[in-house]
C-alpha positions in Angstrom: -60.0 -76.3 -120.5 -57.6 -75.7 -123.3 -58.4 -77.6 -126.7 -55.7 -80.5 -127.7 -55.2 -82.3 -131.0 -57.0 -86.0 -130.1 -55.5 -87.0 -133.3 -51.7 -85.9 -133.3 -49.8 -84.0 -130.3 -48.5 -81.3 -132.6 -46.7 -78.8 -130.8 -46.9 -75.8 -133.3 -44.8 -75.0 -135.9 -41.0 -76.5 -136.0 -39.9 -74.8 -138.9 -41.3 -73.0 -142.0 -38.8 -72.8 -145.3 -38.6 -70.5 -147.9 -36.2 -69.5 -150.0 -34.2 -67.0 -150.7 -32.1 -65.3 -153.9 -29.2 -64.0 -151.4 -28.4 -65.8 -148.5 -26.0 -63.0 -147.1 -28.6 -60.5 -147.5 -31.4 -62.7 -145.9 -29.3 -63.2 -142.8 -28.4 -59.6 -142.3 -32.4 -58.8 -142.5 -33.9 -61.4 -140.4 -30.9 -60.6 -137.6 -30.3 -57.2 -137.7 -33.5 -56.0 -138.6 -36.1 -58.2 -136.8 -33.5 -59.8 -134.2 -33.7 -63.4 -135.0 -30.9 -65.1 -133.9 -29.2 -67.7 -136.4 -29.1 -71.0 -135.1 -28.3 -73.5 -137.4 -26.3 -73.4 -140.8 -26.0 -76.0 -143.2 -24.4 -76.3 -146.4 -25.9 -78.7 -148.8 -24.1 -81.4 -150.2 -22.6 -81.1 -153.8 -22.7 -77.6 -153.5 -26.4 -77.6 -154.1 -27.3 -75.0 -152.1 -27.2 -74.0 -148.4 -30.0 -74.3 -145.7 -30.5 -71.7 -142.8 -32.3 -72.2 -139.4 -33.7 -68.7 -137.4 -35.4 -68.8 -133.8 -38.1 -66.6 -134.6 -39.6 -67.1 -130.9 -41.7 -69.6 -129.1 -39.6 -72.4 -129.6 -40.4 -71.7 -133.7 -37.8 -71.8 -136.7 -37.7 -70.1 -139.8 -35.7 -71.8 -142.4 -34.1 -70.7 -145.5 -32.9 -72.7 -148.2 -30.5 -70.8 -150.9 -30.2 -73.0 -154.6 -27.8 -71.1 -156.9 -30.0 -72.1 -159.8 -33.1 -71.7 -158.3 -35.9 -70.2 -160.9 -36.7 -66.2 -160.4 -39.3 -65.7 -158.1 -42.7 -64.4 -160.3 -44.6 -61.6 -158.0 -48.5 -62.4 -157.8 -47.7 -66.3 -158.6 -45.0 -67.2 -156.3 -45.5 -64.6 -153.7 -47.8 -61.7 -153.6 -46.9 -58.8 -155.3 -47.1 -56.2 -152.2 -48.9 -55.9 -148.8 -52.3 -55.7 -148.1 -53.8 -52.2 -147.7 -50.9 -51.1 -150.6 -51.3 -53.1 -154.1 -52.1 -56.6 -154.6 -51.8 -59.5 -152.2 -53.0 -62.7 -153.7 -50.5 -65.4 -155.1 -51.2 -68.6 -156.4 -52.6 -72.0 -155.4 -49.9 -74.0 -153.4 -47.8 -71.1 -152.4 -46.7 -69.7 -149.4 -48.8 -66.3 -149.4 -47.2 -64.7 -146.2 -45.6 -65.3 -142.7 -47.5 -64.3 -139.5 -45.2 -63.2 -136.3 -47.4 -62.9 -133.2 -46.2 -59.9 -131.0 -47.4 -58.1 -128.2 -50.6 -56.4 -128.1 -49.2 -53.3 -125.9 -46.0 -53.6 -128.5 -47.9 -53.2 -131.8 -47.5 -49.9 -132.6 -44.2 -49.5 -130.9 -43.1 -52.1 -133.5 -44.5 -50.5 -136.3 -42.2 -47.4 -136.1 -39.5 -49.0 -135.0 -39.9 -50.9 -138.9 -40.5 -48.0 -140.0 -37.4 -46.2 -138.4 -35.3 -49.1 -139.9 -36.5 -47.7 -143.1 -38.8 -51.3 -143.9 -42.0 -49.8 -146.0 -45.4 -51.1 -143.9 -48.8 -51.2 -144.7 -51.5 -49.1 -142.8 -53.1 -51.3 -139.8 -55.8 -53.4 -140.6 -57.9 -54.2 -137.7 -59.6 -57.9 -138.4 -63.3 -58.0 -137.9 -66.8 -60.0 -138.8 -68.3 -57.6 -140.9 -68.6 -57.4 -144.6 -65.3 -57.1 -145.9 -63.3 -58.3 -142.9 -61.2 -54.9 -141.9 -63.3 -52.1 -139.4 -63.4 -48.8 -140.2 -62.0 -48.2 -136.5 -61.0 -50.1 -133.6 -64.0 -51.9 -131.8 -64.5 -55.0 -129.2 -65.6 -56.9 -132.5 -61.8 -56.5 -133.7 -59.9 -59.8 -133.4 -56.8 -59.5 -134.8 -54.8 -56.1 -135.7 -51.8 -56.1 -138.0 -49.8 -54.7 -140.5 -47.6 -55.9 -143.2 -44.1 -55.9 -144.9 -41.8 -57.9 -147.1 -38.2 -58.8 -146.9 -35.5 -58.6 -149.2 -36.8 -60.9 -151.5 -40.7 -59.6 -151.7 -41.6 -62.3 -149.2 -45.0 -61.1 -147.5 -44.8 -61.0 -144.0 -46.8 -59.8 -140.8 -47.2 -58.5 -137.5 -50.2 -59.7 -135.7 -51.6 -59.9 -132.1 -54.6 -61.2 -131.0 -57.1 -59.3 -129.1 -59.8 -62.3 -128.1 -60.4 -65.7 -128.6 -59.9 -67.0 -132.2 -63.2 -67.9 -133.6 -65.0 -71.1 -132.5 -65.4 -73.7 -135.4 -68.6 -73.3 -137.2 -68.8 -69.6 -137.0 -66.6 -68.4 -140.3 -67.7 -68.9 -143.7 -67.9 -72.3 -145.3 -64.3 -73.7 -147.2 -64.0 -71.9 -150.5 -64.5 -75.2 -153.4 -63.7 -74.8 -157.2 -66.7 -74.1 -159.0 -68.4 -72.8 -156.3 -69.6 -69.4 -155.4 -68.1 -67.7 -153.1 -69.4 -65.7 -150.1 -69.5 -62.3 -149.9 -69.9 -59.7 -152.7 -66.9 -60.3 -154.4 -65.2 -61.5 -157.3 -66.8 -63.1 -160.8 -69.6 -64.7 -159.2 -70.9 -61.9 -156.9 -71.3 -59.8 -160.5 -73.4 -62.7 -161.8 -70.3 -64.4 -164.2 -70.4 -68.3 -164.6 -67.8 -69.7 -162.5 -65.6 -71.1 -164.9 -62.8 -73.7 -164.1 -59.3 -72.8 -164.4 -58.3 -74.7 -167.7 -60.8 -72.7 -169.7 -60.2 -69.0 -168.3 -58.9 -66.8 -171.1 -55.4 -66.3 -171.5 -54.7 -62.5 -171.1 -53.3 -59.8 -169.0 -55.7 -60.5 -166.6 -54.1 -63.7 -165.4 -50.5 -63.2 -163.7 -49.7 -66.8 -164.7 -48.9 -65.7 -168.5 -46.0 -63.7 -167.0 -42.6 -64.9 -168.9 -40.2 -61.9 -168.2 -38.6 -61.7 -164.4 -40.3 -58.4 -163.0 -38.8 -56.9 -160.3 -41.4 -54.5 -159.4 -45.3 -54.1 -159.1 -45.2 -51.6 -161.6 -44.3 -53.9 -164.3 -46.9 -56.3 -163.9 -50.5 -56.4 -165.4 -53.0 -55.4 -162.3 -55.9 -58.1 -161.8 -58.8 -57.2 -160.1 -58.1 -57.1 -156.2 -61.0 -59.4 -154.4 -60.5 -57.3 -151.5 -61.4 -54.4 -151.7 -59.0 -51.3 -151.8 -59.3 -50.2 -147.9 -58.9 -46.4 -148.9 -62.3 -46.6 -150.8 -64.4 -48.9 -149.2 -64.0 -48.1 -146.0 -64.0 -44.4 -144.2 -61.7 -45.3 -141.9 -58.6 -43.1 -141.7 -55.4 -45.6 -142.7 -52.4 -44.7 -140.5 -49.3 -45.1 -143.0 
């Protein structure tokens, strides 16, 4: 029998918002490139801004809201700074990290060149597992997810992902990450033996993206924090496909 919500009949996602520097430019990615169709347009009142509505497929919406004084975007804080399997992923506490689009198994690679084609950089596939470090070395029955990752116009993170079993039963993934608490896995300060410290009294260095004050652009120009995942080129021997 397929599981319900006993608490609120959610029916997925209505609409996810983001924003973006270039509203012209968004449209002409999200349409031309990955075929959303616009379906809504709105243009806020007092000339505050404007806010865009895509069908992005099973009866989901992706929004965009454009503020011509919004703040410049800070990669690794308000997004990530590249994709997975390329650079750094992580971004800050509270924000959106990166958008997931469920595709076709038997379409996956298909889509891949075909954004590739289009001239959209990707990362190499990561097939999802339970082992140590979460990616296999090569495809398996143990694989639950495979994707692969790009960003749009503005740097925003986003994925192609299709599910190739059940999702995982509650219960069998690691226990919520808490503040102050070690985390699973050999990774990070506390797997090396470091006092977890909280965030007010970490030092203030190149190490932490959040003393950024410039508007970088690129990944180049930012100072490189350790990765918690593990480069997949090292750690694994799995041969990428880029």
């Amino acid at each position: 029998m397929e599981w319900r919500n006993e608490q609120f009949d959610l029916g997925g996602v209505n609409h996810l918002a983001l924003v973006s520097s270039d509203m012209k430019r968004t449209v002409e990615f999200y349409t031309e490139v990955l075929g959303m169709r616009l379906i809504k347009t709105i243009n806020l009142p007092g000339g505050s801004g404007q806010h865009f509505f895509f069908d992005m497929g099973g009866g989901n919406a992706l929004a965009f809201f454009w503020f011509p004084d919004a703040p410049d975007p800070v990669p690794g804080v308000s997004a990530p700074v590249t994709v997975p399997g390329l650079g750094e992923w992580t971004s800050a506490i509270g924000s959106m990290n990166h958008v997931a689009f469920d595709v076709p198994e038997e379409k996956f690679l298909e889509y891949r060149a075909k954004l590739k084609a289009k001239g959209v950089r990707v990362s190499p596939i990561i097939d999802h597992d339970d082992s140590e470090f979460g990616v296999a070395a090569e495809l398996h029955p143990g694989v639950f997810v495979r994707s692969f990752y790009f960003q749009d116009p503005d740097g925003i993170l986003l994925e192609f992902a299709c599910w190739r079993r059940s999702t995982p039963s509650p219960g069998l993934a690691s226990s919520p990450g808490r503040p102050g608490l070690m985390a699973a896995g050999p990774r990070g300060r506390h797997a090396r033996g470091e006092r977890p410290t909280r965030r007010s009294e970490r030092p203030q260095g190149p190490c932490l993206r959040v003393t950024v004050t410039s508007t970088p652009r690129s990944a180049t120009s930012l100072p490189r924090p350790e990765n918690p995942w593990p480069p997949f080129t090292t750690t694994t021997t799995r041969r990428l496909t880029c």
